[in-house]
mmCIF file as gemmi writes it, N, C-alpha and C atoms, coordinates in Angstrom:
data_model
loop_
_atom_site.group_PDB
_atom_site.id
_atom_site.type_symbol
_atom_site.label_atom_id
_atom_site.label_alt_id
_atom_site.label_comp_id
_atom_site.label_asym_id
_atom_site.label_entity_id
_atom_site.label_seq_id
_atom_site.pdbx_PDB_ins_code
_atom_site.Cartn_x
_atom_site.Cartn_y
_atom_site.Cartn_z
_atom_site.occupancy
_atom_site.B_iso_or_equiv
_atom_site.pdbx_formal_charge
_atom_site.auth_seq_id
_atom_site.auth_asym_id
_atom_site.pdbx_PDB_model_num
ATOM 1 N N . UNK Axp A 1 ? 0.841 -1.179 0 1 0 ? 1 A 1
ATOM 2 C CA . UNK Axp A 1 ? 0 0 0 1 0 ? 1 A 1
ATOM 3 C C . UNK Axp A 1 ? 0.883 1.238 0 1 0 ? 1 A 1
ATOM 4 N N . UNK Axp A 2 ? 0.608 2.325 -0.905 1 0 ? 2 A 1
ATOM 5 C CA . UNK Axp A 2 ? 1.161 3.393 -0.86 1 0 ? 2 A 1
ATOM 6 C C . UNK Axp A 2 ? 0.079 4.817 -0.321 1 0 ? 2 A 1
ATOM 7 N N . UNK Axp A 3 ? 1.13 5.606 0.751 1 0 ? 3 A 1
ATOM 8 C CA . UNK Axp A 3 ? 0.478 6.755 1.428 1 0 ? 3 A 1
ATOM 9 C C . UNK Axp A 3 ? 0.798 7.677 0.71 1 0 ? 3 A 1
ATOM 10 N N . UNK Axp A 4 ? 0.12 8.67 -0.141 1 0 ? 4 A 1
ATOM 11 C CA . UNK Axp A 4 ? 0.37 9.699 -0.784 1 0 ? 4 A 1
ATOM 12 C C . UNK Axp A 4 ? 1.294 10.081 -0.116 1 0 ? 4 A 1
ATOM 13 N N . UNK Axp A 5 ? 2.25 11.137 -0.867 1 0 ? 5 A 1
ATOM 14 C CA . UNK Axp A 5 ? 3.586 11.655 -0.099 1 0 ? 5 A 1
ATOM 15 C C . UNK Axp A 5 ? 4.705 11.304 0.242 1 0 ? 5 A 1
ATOM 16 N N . UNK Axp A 6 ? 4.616 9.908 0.337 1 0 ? 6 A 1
ATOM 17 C CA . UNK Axp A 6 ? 5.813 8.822 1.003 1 0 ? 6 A 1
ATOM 18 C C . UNK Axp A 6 ? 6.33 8.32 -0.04 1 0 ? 6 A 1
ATOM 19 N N . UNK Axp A 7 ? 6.021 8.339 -1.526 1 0 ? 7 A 1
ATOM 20 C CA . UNK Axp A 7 ? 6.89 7.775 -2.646 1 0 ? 7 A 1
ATOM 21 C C . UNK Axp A 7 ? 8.388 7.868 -2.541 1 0 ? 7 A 1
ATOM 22 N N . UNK Axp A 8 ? 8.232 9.496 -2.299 1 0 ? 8 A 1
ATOM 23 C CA . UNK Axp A 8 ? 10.151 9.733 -1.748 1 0 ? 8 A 1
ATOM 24 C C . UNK Axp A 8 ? 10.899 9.218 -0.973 1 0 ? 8 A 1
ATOM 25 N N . UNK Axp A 9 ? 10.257 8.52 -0.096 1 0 ? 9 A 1
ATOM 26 C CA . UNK Axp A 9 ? 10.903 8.774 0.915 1 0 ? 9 A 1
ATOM 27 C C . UNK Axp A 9 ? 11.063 7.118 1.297 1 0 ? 9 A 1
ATOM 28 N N . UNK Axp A 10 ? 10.153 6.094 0.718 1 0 ? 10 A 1
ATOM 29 C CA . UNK Axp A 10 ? 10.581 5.024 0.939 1 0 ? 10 A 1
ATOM 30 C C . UNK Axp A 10 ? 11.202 4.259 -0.401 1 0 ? 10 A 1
ATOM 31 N N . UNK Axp A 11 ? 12.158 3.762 -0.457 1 0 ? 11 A 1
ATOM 32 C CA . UNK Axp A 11 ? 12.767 3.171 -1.601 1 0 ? 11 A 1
ATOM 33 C C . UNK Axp A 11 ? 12.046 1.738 -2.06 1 0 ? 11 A 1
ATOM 34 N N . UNK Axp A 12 ? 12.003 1.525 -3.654 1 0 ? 12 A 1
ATOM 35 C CA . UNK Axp A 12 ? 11.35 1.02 -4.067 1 0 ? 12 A 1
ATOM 36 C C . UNK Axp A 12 ? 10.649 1.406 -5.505 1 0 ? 12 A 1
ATOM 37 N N . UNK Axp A 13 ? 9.935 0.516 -6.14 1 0 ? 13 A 1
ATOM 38 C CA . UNK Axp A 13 ? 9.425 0.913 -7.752 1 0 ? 13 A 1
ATOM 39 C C . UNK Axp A 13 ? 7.742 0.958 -7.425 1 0 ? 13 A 1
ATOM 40 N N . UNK Axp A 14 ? 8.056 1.65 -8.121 1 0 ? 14 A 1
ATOM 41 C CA . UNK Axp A 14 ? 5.949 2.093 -7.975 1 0 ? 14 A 1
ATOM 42 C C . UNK Axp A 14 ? 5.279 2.616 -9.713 1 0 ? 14 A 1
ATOM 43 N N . UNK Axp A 15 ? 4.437 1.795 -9.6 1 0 ? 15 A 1
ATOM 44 C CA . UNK Axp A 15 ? 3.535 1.754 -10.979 1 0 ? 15 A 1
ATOM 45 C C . UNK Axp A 15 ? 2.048 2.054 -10.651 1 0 ? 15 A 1
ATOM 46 N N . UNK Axp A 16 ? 1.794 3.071 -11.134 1 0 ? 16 A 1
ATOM 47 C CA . UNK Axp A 16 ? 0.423 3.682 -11.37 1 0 ? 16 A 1
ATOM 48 C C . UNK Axp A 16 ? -0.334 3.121 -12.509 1 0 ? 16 A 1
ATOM 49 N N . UNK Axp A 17 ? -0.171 1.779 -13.338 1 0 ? 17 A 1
ATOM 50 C CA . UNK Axp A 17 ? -0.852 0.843 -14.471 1 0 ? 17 A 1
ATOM 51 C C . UNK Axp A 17 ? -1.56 -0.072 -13.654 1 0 ? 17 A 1
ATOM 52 N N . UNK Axp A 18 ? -2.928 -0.173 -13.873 1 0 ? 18 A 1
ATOM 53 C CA . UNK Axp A 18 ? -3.892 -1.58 -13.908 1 0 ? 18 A 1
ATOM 54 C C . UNK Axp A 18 ? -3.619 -2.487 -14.899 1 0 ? 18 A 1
ATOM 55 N N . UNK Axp A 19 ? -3.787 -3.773 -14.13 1 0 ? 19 A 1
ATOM 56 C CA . UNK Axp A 19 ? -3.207 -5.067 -15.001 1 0 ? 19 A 1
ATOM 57 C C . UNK Axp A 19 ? -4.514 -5.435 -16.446 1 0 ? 19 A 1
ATOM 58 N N . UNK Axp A 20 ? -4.329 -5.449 -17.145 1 0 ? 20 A 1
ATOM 59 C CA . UNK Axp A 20 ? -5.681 -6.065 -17.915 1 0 ? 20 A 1
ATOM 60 C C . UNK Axp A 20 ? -5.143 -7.397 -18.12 1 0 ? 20 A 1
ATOM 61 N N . UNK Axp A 21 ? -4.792 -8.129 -16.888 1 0 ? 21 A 1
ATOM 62 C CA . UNK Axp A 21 ? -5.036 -9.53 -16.915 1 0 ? 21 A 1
ATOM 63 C C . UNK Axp A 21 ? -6.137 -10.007 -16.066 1 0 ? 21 A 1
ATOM 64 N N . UNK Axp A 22 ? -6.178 -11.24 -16.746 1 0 ? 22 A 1
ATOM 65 C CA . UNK Axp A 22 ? -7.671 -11.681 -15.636 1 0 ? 22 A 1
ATOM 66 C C . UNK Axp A 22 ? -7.31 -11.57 -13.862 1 0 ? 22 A 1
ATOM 67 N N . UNK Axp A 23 ? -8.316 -12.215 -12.778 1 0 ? 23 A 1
ATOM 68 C CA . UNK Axp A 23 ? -7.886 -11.667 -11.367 1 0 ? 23 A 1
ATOM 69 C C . UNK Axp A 23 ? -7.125 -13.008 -11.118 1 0 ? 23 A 1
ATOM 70 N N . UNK Axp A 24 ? -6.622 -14.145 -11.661 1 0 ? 24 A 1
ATOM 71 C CA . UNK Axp A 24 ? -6.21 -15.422 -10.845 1 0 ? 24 A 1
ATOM 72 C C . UNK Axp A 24 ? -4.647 -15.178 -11.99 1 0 ? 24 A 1
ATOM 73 N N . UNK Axp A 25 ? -4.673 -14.544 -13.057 1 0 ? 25 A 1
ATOM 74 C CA . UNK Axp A 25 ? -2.993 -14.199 -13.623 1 0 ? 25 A 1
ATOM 75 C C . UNK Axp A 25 ? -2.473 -13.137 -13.142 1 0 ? 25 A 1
ATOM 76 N N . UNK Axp A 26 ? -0.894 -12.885 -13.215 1 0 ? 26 A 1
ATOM 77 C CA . UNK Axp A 26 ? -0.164 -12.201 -12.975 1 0 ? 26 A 1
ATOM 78 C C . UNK Axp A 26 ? 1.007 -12.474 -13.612 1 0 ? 26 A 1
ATOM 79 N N . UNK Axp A 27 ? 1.793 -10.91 -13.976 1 0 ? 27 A 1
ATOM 80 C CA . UNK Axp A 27 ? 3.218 -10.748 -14.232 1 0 ? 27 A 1
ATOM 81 C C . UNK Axp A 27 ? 4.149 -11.164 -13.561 1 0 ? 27 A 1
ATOM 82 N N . UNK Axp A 28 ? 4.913 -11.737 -13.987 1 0 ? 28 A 1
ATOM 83 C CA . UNK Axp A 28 ? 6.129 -12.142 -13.307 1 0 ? 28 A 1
ATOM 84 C C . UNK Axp A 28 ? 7.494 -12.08 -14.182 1 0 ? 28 A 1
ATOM 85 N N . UNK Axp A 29 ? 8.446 -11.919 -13.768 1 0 ? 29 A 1
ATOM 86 C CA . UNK Axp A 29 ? 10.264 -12.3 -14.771 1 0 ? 29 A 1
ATOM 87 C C . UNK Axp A 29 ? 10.396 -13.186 -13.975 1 0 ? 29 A 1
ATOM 88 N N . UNK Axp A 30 ? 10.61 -14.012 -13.793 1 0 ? 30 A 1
ATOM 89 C CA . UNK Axp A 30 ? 11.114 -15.368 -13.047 1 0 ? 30 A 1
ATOM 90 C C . UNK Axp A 30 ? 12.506 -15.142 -12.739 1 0 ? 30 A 1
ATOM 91 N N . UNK Axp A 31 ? 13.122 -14.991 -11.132 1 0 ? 31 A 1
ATOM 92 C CA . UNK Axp A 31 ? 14.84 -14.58 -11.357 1 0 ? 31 A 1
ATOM 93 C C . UNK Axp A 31 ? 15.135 -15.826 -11.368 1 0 ? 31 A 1
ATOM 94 N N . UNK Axp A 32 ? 16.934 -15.99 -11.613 1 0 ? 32 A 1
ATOM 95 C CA . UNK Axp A 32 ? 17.569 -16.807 -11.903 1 0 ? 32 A 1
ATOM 96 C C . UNK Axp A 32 ? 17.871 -17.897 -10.397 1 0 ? 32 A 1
ATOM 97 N N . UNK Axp A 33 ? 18.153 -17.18 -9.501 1 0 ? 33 A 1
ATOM 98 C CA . UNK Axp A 33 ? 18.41 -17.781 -8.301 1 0 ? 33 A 1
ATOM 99 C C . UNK Axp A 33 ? 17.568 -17.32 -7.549 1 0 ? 33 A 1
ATOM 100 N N . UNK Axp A 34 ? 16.541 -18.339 -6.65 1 0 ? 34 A 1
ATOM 101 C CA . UNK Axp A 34 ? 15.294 -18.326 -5.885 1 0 ? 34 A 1
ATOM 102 C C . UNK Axp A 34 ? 15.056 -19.57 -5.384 1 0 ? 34 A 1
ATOM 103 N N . UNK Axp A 35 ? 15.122 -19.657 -3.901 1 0 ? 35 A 1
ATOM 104 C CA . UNK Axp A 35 ? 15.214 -21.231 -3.724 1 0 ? 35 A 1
ATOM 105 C C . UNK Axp A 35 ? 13.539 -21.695 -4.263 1 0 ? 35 A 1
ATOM 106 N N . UNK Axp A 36 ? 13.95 -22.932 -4.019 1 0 ? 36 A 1
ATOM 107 C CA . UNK Axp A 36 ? 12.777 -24.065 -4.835 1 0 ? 36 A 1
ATOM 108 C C . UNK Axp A 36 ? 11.805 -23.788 -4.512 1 0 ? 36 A 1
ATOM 109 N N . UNK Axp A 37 ? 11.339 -23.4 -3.174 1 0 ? 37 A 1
ATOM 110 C CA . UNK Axp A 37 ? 10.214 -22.898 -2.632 1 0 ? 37 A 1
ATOM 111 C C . UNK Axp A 37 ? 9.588 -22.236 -2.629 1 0 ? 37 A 1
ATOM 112 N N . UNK Axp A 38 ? 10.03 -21.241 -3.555 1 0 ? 38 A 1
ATOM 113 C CA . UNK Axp A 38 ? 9.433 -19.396 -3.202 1 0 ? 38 A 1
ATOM 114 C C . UNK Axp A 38 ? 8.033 -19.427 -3.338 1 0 ? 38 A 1
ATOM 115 N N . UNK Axp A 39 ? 7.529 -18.597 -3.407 1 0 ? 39 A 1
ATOM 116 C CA . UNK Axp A 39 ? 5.826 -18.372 -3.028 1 0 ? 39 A 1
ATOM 117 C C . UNK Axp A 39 ? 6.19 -16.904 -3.673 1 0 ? 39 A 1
ATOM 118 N N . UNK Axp A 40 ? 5.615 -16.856 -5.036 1 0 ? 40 A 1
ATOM 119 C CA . UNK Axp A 40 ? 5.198 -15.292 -5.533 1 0 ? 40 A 1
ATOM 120 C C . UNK Axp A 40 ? 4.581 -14.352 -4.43 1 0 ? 40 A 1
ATOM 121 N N . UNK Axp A 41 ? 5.143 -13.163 -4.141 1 0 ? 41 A 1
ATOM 122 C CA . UNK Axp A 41 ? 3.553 -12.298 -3.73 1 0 ? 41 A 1
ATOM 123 C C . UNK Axp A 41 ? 3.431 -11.075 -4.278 1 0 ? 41 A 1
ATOM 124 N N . UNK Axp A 42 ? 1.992 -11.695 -4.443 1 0 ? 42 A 1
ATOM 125 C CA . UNK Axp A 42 ? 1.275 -10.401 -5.504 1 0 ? 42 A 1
ATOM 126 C C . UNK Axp A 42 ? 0.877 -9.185 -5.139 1 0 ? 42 A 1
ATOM 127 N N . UNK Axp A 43 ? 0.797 -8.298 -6.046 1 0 ? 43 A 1
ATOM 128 C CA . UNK Axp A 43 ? 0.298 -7.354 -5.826 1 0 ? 43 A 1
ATOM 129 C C . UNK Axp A 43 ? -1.39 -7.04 -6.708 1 0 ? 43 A 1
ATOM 130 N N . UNK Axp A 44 ? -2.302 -7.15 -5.806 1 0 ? 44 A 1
ATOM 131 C CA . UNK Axp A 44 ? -3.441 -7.294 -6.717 1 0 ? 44 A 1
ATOM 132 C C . UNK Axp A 44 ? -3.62 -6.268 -7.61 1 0 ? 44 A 1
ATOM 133 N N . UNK Axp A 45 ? -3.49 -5.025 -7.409 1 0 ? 45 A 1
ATOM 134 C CA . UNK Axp A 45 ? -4.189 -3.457 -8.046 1 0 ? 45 A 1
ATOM 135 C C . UNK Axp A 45 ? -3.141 -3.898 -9.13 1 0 ? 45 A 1
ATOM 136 N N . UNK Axp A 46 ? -1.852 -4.117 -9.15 1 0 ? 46 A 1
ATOM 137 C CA . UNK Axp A 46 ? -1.301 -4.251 -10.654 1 0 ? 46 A 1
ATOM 138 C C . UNK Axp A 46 ? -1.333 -5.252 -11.369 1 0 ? 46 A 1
ATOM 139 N N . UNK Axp A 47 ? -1.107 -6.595 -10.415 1 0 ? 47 A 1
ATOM 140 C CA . UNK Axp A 47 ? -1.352 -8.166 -11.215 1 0 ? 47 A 1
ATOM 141 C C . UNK Axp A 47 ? -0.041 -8.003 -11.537 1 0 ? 47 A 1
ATOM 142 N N . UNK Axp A 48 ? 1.191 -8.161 -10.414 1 0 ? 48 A 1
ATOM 143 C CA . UNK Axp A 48 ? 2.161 -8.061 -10.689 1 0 ? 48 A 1
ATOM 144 C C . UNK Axp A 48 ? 3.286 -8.924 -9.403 1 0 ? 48 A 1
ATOM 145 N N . UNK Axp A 49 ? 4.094 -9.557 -9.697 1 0 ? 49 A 1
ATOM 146 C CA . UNK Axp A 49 ? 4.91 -10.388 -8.757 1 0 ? 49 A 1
ATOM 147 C C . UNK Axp A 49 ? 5.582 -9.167 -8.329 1 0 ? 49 A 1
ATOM 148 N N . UNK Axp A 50 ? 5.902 -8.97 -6.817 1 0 ? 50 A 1
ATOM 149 C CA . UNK Axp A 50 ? 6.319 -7.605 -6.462 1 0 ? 50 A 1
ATOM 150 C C . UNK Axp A 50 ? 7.393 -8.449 -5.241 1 0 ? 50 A 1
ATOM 151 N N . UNK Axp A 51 ? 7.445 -10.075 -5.236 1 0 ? 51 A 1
ATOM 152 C CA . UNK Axp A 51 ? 8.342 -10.632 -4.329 1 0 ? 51 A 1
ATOM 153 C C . UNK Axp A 51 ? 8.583 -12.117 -4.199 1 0 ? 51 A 1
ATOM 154 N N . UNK Axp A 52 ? 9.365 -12.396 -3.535 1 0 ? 52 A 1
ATOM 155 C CA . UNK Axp A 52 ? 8.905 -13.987 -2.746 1 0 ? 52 A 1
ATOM 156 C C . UNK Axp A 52 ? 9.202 -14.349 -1.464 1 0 ? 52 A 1
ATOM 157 N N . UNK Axp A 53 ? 7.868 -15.376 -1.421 1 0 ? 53 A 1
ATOM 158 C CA . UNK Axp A 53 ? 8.549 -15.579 0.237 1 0 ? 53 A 1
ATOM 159 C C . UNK Axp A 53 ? 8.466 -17.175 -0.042 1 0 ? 53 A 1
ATOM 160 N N . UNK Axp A 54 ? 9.62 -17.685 1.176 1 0 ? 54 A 1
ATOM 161 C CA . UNK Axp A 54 ? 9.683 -18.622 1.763 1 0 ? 54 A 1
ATOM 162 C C . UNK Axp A 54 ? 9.489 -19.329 2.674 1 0 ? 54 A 1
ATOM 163 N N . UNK Axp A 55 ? 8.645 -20.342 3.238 1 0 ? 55 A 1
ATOM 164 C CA . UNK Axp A 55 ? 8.443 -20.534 4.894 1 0 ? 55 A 1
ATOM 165 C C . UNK Axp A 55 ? 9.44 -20.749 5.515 1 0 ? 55 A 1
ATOM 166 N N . UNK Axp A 56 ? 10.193 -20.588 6.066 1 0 ? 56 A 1
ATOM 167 C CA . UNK Axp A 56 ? 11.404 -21.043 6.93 1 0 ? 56 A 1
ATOM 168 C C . UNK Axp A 56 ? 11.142 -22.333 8.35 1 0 ? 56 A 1
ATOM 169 N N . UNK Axp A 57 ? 10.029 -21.586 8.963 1 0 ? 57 A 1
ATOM 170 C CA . UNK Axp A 57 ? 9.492 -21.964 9.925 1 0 ? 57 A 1
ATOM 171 C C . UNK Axp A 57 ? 7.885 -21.712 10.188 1 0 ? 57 A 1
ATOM 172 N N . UNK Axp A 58 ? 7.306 -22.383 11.344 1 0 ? 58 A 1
ATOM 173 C CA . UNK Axp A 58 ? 5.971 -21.849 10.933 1 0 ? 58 A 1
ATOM 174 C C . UNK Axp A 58 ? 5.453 -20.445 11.761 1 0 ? 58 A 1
ATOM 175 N N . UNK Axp A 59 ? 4.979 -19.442 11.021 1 0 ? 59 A 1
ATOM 176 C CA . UNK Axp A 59 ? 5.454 -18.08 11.428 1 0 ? 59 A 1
ATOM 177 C C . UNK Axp A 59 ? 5.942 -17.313 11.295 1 0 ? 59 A 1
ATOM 178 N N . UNK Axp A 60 ? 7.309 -17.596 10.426 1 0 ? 60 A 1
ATOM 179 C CA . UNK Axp A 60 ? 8.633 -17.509 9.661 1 0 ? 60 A 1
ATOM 180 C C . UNK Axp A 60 ? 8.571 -17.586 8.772 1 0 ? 60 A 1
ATOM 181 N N . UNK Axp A 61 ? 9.127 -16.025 7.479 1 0 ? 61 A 1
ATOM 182 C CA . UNK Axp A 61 ? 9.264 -16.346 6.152 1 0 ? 61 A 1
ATOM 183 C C . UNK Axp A 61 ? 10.246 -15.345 5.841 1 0 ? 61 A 1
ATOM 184 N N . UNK Axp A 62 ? 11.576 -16.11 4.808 1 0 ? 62 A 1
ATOM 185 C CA . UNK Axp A 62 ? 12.253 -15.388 4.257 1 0 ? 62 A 1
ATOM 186 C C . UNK Axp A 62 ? 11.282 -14.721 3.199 1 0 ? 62 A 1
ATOM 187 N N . UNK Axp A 63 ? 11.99 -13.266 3.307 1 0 ? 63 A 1
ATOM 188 C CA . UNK Axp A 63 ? 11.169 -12.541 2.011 1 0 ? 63 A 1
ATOM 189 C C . UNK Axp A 63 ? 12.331 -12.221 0.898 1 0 ? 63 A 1
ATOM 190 N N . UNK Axp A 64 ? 12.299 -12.408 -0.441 1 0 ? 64 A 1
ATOM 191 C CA . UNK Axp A 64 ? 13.251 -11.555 -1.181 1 0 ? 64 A 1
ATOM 192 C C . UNK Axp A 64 ? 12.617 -11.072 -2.238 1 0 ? 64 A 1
ATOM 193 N N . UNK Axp A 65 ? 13.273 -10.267 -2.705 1 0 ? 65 A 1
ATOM 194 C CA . UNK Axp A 65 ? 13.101 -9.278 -3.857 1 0 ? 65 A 1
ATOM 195 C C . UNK Axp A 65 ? 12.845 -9.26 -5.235 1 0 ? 65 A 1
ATOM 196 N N . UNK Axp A 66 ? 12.242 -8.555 -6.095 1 0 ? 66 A 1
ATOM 197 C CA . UNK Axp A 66 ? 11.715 -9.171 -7.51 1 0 ? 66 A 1
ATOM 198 C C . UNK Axp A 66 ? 12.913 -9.798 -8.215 1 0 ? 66 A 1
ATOM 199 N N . UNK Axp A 67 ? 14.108 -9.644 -7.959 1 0 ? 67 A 1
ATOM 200 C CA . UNK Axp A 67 ? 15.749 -10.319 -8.472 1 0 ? 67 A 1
ATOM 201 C C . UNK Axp A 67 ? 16.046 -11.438 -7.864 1 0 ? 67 A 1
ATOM 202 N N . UNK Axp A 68 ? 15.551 -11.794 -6.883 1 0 ? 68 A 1
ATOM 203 C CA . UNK Axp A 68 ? 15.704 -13.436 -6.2 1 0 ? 68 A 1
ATOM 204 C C . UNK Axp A 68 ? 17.17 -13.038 -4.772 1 0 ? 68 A 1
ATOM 205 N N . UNK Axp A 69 ? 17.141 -11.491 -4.443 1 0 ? 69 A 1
ATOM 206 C CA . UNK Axp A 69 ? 17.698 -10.82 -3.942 1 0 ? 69 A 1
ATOM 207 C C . UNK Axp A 69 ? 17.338 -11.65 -2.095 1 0 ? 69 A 1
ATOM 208 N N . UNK Axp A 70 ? 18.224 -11.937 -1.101 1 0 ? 70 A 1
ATOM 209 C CA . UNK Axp A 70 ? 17.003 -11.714 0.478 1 0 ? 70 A 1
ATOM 210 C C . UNK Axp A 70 ? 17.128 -10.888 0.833 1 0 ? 70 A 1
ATOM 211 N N . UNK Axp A 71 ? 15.901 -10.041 1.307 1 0 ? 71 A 1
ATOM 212 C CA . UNK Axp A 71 ? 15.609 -9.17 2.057 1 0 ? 71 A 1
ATOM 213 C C . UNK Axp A 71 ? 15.937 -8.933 3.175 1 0 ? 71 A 1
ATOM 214 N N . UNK Axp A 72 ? 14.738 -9.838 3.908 1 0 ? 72 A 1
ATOM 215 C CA . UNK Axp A 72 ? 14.798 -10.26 5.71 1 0 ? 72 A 1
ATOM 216 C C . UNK Axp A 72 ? 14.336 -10.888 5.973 1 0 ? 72 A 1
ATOM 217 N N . UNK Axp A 73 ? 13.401 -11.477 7.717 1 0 ? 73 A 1
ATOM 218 C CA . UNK Axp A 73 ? 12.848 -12.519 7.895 1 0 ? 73 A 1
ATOM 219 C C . UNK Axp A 73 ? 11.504 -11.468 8.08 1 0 ? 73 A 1
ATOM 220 N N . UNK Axp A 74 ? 10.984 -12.407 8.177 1 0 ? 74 A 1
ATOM 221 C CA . UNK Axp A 74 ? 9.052 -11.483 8.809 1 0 ? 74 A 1
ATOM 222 C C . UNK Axp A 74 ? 8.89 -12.359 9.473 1 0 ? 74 A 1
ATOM 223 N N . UNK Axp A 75 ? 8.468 -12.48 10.472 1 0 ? 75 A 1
ATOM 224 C CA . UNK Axp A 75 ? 7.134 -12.517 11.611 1 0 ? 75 A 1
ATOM 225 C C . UNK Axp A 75 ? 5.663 -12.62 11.499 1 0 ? 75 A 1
ATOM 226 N N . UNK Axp A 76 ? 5.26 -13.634 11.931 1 0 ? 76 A 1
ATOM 227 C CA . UNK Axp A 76 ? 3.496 -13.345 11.842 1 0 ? 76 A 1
ATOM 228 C C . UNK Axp A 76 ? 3.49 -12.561 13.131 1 0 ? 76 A 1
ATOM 229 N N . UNK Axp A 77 ? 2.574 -11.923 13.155 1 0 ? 77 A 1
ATOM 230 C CA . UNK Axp A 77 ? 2.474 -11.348 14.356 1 0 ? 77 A 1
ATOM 231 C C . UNK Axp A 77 ? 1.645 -12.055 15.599 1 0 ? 77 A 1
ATOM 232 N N . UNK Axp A 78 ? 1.64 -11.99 16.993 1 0 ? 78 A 1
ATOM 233 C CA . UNK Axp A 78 ? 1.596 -13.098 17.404 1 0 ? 78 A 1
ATOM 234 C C . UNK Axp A 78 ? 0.38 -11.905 18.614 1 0 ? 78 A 1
């Protein structure tokens, strides 16, 4: 989700295009290195792969980047 105003200020790519794909497809580049597991996550308003995550643990997910980049871990919140 983006807060008007904050484009600057948080790093990252941002697209103002609606997908004219149906609601169950989405864009993706597939990166080169991404372990076996990844889990796309989408972004609905564009219909666009914007990441991946991994379960690590339960609760636990590596997240990385549209390049097959890691990020960090996340937390469910508890």
């Amino acid at each position: 989700m983006m807060i008007a105003g904050t484009a600057t200020k948080e790093p990252g790519r941002y697209y103002t295009f609606q997908s004219p794909l149906p609601a169950d497809v989405f864009f993706e580049v597939h990166p080169r290195t991404l372990p076996h597991n990844a889990q796309p996550v989408l972004d609905e308003t564009s219909g666009m792969c914007i990441g991946y995550s991994v379960a690590q643990a339960p609760g636990l997910w590596q997240i990385y980047d549209t390049q097959g980049h890691f990020l960090r871990l996340e937390e469910a919140p508890s």
